[in-house]
PDB file of N, CA, C and O in Angstrom:
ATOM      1  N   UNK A   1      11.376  25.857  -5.003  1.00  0.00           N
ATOM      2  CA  UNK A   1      10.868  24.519  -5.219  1.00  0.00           C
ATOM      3  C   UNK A   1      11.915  23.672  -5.921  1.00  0.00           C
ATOM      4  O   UNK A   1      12.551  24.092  -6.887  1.00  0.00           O
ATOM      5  N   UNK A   2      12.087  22.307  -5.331  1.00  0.00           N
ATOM      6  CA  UNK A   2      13.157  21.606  -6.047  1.00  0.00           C
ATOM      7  C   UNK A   2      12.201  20.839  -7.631  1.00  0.00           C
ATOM      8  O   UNK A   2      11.020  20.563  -7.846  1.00  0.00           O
ATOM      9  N   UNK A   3      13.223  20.758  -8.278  1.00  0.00           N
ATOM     10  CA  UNK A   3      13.171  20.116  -9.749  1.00  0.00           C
ATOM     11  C   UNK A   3      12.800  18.482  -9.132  1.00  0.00           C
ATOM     12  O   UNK A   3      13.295  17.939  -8.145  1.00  0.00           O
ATOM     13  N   UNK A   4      11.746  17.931 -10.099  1.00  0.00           N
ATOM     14  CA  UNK A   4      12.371  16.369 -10.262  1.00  0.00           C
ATOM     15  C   UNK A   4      13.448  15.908 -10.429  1.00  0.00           C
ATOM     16  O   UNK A   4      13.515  14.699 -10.206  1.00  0.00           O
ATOM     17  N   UNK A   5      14.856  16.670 -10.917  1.00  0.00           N
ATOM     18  CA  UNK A   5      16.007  15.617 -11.006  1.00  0.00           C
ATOM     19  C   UNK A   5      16.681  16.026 -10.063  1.00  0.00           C
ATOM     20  O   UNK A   5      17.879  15.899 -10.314  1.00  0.00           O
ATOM     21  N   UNK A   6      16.431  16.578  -8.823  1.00  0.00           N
ATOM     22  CA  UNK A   6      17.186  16.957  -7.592  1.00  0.00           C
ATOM     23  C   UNK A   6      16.813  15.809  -6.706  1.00  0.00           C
ATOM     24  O   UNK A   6      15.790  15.124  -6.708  1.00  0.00           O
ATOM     25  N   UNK A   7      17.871  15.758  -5.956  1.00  0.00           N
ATOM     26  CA  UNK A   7      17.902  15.249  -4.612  1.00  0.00           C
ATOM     27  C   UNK A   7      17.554  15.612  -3.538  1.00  0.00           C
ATOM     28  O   UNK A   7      17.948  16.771  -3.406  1.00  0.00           O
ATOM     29  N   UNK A   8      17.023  15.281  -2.661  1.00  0.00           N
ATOM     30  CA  UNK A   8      17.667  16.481  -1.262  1.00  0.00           C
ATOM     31  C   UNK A   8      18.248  14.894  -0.145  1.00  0.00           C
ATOM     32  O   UNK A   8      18.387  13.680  -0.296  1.00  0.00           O
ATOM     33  N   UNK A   9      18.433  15.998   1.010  1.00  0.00           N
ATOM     34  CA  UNK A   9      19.444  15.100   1.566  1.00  0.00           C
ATOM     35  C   UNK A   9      18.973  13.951   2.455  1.00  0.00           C
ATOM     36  O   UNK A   9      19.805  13.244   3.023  1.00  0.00           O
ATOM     37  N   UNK A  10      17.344  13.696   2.622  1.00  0.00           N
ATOM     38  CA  UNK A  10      16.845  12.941   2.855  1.00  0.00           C
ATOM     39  C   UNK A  10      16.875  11.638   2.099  1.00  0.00           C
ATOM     40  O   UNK A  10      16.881  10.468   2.485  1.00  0.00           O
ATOM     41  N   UNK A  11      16.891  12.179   0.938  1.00  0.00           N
ATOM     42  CA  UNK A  11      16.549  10.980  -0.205  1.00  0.00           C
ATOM     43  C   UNK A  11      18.002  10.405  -0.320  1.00  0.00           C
ATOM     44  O   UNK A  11      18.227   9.365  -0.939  1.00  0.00           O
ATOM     45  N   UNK A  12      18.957  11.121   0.297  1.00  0.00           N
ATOM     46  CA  UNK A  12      20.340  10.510  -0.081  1.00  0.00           C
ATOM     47  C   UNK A  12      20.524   9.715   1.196  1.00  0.00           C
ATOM     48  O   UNK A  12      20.647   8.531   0.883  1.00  0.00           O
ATOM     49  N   UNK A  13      20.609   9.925   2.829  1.00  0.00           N
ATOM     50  CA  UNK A  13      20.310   9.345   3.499  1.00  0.00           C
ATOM     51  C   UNK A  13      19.206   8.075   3.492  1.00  0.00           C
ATOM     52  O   UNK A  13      19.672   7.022   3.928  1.00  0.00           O
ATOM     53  N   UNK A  14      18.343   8.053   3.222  1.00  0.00           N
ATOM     54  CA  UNK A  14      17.338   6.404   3.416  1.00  0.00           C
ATOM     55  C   UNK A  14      18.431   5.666   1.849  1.00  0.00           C
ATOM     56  O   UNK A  14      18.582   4.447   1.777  1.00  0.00           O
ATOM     57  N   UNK A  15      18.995   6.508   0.883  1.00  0.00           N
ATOM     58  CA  UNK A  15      19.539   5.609  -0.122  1.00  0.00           C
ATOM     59  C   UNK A  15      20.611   4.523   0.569  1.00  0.00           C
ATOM     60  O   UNK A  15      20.841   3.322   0.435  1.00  0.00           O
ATOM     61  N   UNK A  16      21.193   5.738   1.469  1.00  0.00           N
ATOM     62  CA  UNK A  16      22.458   4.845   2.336  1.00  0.00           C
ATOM     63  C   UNK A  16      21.957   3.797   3.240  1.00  0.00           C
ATOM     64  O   UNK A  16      22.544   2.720   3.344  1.00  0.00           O
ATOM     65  N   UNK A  17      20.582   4.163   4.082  1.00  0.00           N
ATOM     66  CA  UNK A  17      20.269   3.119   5.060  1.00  0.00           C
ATOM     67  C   UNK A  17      19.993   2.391   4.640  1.00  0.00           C
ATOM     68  O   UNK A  17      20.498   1.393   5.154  1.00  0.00           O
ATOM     69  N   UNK A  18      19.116   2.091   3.527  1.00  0.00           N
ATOM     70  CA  UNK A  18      18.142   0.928   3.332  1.00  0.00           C
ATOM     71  C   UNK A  18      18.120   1.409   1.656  1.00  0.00           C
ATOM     72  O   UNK A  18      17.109   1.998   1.272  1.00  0.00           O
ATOM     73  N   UNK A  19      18.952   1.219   0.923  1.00  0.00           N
ATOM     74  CA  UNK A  19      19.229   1.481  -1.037  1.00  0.00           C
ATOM     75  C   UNK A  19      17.522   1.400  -1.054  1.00  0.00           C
ATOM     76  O   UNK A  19      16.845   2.406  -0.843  1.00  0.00           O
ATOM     77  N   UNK A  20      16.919   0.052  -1.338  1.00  0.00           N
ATOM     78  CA  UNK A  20      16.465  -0.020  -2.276  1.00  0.00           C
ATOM     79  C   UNK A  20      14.669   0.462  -1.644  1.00  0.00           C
ATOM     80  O   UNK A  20      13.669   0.330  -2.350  1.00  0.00           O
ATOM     81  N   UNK A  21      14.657   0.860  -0.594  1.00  0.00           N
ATOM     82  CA  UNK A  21      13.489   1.648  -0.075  1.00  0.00           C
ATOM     83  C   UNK A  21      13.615   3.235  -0.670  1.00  0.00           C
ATOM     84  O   UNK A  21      12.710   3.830  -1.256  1.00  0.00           O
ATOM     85  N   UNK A  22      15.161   3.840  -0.327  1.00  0.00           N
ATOM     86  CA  UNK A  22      15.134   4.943  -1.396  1.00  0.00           C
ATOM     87  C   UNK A  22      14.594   5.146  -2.450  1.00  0.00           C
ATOM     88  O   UNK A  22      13.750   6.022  -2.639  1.00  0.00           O
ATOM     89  N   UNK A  23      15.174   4.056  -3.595  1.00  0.00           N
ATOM     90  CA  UNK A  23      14.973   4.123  -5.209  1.00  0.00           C
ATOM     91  C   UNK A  23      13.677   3.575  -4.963  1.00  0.00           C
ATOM     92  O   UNK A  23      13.178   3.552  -6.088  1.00  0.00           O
ATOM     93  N   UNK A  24      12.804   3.103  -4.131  1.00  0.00           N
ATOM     94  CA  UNK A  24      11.082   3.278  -4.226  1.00  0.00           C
ATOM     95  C   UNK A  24      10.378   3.954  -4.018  1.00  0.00           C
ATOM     96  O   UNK A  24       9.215   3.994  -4.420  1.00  0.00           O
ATOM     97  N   UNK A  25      11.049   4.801  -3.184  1.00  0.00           N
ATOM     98  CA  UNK A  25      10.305   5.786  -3.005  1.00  0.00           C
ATOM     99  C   UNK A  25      10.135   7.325  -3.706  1.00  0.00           C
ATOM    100  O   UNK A  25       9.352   8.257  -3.524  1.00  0.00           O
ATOM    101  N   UNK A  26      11.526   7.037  -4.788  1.00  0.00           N
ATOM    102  CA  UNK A  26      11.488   7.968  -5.782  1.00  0.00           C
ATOM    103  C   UNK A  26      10.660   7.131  -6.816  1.00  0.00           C
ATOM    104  O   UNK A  26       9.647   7.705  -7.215  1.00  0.00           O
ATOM    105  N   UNK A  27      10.853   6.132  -7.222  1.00  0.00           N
ATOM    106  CA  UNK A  27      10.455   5.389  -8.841  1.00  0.00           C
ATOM    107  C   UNK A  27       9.485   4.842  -8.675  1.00  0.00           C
ATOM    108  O   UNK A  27       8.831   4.705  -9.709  1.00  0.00           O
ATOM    109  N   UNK A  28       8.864   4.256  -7.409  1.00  0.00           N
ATOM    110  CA  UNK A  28       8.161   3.697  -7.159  1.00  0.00           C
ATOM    111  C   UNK A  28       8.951   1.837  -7.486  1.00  0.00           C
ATOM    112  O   UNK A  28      10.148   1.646  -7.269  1.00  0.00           O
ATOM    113  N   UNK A  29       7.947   0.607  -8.047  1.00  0.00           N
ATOM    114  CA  UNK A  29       8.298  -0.338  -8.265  1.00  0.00           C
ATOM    115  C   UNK A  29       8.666  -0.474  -9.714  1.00  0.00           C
ATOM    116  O   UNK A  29       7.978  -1.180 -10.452  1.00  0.00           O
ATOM    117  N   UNK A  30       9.531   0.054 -10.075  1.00  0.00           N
ATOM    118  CA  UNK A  30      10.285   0.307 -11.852  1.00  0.00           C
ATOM    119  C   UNK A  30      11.397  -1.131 -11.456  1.00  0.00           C
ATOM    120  O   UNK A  30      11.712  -1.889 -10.538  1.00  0.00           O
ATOM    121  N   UNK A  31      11.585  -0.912 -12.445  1.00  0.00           N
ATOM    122  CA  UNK A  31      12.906  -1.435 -12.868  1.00  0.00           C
ATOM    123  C   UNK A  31      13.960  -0.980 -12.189  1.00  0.00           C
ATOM    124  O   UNK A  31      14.568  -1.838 -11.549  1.00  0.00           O
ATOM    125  N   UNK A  32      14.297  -0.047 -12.146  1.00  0.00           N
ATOM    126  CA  UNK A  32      15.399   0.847 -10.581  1.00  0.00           C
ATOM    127  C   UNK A  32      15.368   0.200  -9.646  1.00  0.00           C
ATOM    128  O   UNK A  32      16.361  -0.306  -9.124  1.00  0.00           O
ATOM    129  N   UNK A  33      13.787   0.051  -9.109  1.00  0.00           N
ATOM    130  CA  UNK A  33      13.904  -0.979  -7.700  1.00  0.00           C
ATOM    131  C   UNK A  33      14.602  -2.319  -8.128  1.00  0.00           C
ATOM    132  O   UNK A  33      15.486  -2.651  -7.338  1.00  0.00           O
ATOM    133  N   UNK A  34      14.464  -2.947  -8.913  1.00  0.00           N
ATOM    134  CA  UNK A  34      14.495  -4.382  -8.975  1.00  0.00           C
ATOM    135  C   UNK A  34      16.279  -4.238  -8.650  1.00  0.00           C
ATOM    136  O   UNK A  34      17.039  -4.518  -7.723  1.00  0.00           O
ATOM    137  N   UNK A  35      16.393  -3.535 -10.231  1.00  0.00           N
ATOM    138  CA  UNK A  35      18.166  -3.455  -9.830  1.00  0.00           C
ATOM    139  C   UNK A  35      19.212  -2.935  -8.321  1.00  0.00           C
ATOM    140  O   UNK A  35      20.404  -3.078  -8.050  1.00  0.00           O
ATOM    141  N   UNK A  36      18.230  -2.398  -7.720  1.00  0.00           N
ATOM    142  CA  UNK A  36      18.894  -1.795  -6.630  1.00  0.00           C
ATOM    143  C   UNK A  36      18.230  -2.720  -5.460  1.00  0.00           C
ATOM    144  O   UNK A  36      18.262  -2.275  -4.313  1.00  0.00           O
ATOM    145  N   UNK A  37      17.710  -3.819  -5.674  1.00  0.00           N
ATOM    146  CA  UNK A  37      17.611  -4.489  -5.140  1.00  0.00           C
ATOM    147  C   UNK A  37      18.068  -5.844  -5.212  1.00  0.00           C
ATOM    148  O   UNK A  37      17.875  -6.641  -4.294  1.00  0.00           O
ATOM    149  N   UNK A  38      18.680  -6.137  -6.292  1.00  0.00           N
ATOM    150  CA  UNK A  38      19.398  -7.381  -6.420  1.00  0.00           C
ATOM    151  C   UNK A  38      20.782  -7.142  -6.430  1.00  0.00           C
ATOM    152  O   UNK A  38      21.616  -8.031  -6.260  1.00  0.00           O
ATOM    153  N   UNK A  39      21.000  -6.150  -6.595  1.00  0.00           N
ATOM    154  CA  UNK A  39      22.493  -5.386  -6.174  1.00  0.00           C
ATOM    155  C   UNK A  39      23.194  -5.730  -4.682  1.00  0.00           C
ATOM    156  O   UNK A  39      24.301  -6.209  -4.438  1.00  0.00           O
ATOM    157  N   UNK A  40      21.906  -5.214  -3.607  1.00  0.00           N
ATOM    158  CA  UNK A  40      21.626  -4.654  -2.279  1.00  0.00           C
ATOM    159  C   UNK A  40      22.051  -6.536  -2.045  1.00  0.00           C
ATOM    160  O   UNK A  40      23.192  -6.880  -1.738  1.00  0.00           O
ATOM    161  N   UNK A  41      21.083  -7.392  -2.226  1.00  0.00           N
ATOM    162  CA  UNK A  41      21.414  -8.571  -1.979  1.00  0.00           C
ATOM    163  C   UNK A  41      22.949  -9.217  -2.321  1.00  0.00           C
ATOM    164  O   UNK A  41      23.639  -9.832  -1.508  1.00  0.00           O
ATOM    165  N   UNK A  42      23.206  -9.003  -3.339  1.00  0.00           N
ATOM    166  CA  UNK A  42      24.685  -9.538  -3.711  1.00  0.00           C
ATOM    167  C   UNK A  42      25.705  -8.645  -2.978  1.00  0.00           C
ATOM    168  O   UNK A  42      26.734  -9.261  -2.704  1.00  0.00           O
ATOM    169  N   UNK A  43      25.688  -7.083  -2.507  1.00  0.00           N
ATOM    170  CA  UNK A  43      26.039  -6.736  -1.733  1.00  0.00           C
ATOM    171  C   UNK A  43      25.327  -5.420  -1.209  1.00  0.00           C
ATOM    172  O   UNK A  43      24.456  -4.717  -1.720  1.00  0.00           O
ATOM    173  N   UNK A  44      26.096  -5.331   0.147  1.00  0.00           N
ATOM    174  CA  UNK A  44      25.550  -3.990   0.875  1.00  0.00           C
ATOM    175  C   UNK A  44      25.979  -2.682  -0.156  1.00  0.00           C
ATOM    176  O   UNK A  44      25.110  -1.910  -0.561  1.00  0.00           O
ATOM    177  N   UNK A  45      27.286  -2.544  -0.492  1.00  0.00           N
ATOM    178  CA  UNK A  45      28.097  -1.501  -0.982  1.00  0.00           C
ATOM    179  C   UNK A  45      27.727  -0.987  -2.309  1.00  0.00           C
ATOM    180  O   UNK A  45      27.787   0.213  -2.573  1.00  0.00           O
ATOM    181  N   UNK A  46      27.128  -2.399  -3.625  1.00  0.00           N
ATOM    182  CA  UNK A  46      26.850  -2.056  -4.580  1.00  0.00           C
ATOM    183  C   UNK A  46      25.465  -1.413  -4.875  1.00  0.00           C
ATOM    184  O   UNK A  46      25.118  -0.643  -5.772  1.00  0.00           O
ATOM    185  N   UNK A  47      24.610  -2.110  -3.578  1.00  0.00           N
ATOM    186  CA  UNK A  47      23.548  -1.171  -3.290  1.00  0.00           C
ATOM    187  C   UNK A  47      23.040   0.381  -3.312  1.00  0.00           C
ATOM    188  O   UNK A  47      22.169   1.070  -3.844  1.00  0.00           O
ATOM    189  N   UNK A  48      24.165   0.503  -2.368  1.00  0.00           N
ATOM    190  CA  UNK A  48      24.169   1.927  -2.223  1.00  0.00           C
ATOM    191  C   UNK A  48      24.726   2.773  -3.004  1.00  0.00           C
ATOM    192  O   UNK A  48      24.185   3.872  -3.132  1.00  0.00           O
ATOM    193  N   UNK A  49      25.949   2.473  -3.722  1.00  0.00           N
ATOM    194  CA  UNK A  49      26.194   2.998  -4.640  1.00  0.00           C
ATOM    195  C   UNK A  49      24.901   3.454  -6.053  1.00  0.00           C
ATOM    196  O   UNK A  49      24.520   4.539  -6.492  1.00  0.00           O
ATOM    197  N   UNK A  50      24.585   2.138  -6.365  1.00  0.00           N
ATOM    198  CA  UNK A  50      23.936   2.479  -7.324  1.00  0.00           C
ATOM    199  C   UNK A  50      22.446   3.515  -7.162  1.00  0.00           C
ATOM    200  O   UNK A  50      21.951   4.245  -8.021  1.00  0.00           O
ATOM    201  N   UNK A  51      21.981   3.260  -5.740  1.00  0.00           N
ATOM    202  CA  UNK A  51      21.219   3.484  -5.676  1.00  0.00           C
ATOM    203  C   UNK A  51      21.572   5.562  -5.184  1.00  0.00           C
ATOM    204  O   UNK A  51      20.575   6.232  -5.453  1.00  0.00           O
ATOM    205  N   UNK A  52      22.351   6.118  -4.790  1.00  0.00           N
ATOM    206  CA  UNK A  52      22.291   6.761  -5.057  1.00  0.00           C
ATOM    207  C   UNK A  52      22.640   7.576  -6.030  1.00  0.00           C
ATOM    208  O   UNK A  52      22.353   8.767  -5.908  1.00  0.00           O
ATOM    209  N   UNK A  53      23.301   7.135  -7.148  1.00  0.00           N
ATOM    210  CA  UNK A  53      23.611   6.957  -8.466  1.00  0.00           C
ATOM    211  C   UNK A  53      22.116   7.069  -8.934  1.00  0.00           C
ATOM    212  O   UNK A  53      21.751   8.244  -8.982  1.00  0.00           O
ATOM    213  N   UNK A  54      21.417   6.404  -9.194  1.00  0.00           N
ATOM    214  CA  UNK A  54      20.098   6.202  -9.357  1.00  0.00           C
ATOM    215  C   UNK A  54      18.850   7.956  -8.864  1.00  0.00           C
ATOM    216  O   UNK A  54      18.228   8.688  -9.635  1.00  0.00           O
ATOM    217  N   UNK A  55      18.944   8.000  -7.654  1.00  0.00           N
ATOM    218  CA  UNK A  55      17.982   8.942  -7.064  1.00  0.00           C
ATOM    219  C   UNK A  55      19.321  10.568  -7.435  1.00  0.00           C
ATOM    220  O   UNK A  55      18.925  11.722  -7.274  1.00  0.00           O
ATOM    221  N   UNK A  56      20.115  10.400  -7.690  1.00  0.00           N
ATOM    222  CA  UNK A  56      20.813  11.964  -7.939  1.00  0.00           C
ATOM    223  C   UNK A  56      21.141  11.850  -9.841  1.00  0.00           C
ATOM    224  O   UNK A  56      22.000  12.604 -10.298  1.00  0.00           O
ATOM    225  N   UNK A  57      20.610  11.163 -10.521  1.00  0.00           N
ATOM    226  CA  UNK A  57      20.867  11.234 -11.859  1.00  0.00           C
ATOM    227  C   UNK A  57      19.422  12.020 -12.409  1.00  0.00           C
ATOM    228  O   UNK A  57      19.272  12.269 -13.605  1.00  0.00           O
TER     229      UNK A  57
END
């Protein structure tokens, strides 16, 4: 059984397609989303970064 602070490779994939549907679907609507969503808007790249930054921390 995986831990809550694991990933798997699903959750790292939708982070890349679509960031900030990832970090909702781990956090739900937190604060994570917001940031990985105003990120996602200012850019594609910082999106994803953070956001899987976000779902593998």
């Amino acid at each position: 059984m995986a831990d809550e602070g694991t990933a798997t490779c699903i959750d790292i994939l939708v982070a890349i397609i679509l960031p900030p549907l990832g970090v909702f679907l781990k956090y739900g609507c937190g604060i994570e989303f917001w940031i990985s969503l105003i990120l996602t808007l200012f850019g594609y790249l910082p999106g994803i970064i953070y956001a899987v930054y976000a779902i593998t921390k």
